[in-house]
N, C-alpha and C positions, 0 to 999 in steps of 0.2 A: 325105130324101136320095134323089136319084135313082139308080135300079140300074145298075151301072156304073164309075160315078162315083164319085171319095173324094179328097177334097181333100188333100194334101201328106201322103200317107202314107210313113213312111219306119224303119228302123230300125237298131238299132246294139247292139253287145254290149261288155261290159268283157271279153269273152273269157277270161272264169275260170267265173262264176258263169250269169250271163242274159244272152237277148238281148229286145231291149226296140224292140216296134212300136209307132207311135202315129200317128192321124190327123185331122187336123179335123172337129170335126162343129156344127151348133148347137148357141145356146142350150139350155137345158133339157131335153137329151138323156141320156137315161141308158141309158149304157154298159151295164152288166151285164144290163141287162133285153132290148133293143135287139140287139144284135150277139152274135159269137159268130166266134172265130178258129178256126178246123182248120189244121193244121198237121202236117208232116211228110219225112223227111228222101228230099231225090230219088235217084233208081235202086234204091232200098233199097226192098225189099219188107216194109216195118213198116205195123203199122195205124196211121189217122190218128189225133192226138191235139188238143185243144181248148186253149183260152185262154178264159177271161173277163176281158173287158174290164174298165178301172175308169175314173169319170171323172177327168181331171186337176184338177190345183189350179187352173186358170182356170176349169174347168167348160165351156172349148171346143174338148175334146178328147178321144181315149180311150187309155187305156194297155192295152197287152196286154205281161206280163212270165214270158218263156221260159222253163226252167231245164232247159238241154239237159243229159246225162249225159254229154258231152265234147265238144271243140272240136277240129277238124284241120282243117289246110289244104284247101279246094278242099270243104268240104264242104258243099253247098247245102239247104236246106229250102222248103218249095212251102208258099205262104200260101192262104190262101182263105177270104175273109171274108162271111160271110154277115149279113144286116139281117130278123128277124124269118122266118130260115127259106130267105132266098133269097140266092142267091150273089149279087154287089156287085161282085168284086174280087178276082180273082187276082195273086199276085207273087209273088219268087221272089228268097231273100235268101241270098249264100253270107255269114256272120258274119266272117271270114279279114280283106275287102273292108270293112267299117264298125264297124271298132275304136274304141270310144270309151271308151279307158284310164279307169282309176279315178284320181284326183288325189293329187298325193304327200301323205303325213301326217307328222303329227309334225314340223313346223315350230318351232325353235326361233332365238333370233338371242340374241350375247352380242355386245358390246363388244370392240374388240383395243385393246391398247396404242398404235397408230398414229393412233386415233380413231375410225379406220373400225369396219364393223360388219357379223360373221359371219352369213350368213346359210344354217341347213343345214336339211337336210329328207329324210325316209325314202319309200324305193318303196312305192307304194299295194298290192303284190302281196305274196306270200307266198313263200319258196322256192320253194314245191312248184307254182307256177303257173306256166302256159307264157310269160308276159311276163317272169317275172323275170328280171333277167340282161340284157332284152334290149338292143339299141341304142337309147336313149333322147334326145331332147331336151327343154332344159326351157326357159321365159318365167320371167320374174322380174317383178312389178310392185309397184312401191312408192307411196306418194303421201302427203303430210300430211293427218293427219286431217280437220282440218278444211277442206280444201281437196283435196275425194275429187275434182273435176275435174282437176285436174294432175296425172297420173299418168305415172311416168317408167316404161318395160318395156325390159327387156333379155335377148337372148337367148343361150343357153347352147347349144352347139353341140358339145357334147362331156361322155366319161361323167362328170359330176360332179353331188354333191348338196351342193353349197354353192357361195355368191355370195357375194363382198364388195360391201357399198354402201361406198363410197366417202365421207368426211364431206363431202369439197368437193360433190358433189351434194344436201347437205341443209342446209338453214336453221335455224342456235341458235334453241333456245327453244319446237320445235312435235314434236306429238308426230304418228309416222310410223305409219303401216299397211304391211305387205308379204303379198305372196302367189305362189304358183308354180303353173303349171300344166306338163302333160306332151306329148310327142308321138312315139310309139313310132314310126321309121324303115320297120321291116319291113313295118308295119301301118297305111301311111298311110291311115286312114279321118278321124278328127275329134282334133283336141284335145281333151284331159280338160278336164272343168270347173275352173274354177279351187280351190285347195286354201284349207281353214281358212286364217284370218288371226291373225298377229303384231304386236303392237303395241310401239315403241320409243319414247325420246325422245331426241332431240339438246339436250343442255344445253348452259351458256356456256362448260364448261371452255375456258381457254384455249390452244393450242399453240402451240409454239416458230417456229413456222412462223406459228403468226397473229401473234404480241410483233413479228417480223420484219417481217413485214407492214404493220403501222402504224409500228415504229418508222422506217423508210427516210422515209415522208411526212414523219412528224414532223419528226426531223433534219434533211429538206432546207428546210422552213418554216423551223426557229429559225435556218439558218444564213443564209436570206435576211435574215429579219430583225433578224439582227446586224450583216451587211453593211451594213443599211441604216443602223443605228442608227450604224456605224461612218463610214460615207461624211457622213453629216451632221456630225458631233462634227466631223471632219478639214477641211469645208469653210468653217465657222464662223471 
């Protein structure tokens, strides 16, 4: 890798716990041996402190993972990455700017009486964390198992942690996957990853609203068909 240079380096914090830099490197690179992140909070007269790197799960990247001793607005840290002893790569990350929320938990979905089906879910934060509380939006995405291409998503634009799916949006007979993701308002940096998944099924039960349904066709058939049978009989 040439000095300098560092392919799509970028980073993001859940802004409780870490913040989390990561950059492209080759093949066969290993991180920990390799690099070597300094890091350090700007204006602020502290000594610099290190990161070792680890390789990612593709093996085409590196992770370096923060654990600052608090989060506040407006407060920037100065990177400095160095490849075998030689700096590479300065930047310079305020965390406030690349929020990338932890995902709701505790996903659960029950059945309503109408047929439809509840869908709730718990903030990924703790009380005592500076997200919690905050203005939040969340994505809904559902989709039949077996048909993970067709995914219906709907957005939630206000403070709630539940969705109703709807049954007229779901097909008898196939069983459903759903999931939610987050995106804190004050903190536009990234959407959270999407959350654990739920799984449902839509059976045949049938509603009053579907008997209705077929019976209208039906009834207008047989009453054709009696006319019919009546206009003959009469013209004989």
């Amino acid at each position: 890798m040439a000095a300098g240079h560092v392919q799509e380096f970028a980073c993001f914090t859940d802004y409780d716990k870490e913040l989390v830099c990561h950059w492209k490197v080759p093949a066969q690179t290993d991180c920990s041996r390799e690099f070597l992140l300094y890091y350090w909070k700007d204006l602020l007269n502290q000594p610099n402190e290190t990161c070792v790197p680890e390789n990612g799960k593709d093996n085409l990247s590196c992770t370096c993972t923060i654990h600052p001793s608090y989060f506040v607005s407006g407060l920037t840290y100065v990177l400095d990455l160095r490849i075998n002893g030689t700096n590479i790569w300065n930047y310079s990350v305020t965390p406030s700017l690349v929020v990338k929320p932890r995902p709701p938990k505790n996903l659960a979905i029950a059945k309503a009486e109408n047929g439809n089906f509840n869908l709730s879910w718990e903030e990924g934060y703790s009380p005592a964390s500076m997200l919690s509380g905050q203005p939040v939006i969340y994505e809904v995405k559902y989709w039949r198992k077996q048909h993970p291409a067709e995914v219906s998503v709907k957005a939630i634009n206000y403070q709630a942690k539940s969705f109703e799916i709807t049954g007229s949006s779901l097909r008898r007979g196939y069983d459903y996957v759903a999931s939610v993701r987050c995106n804190y308002t004050d903190y536009q940096g990234y959407w959270s990853e999407w959350s654990g998944e739920v799984e449902f099924h839509y059976d045949y039960h049938l509603t009053a609203e579907d008997i209705l349904q077929m019976a209208v066709p039906v009834s207008c058939i047989l009453i054709m068909a009696v006319s019919v049978f009546c206009y003959f009989c009469f013209t004989k």
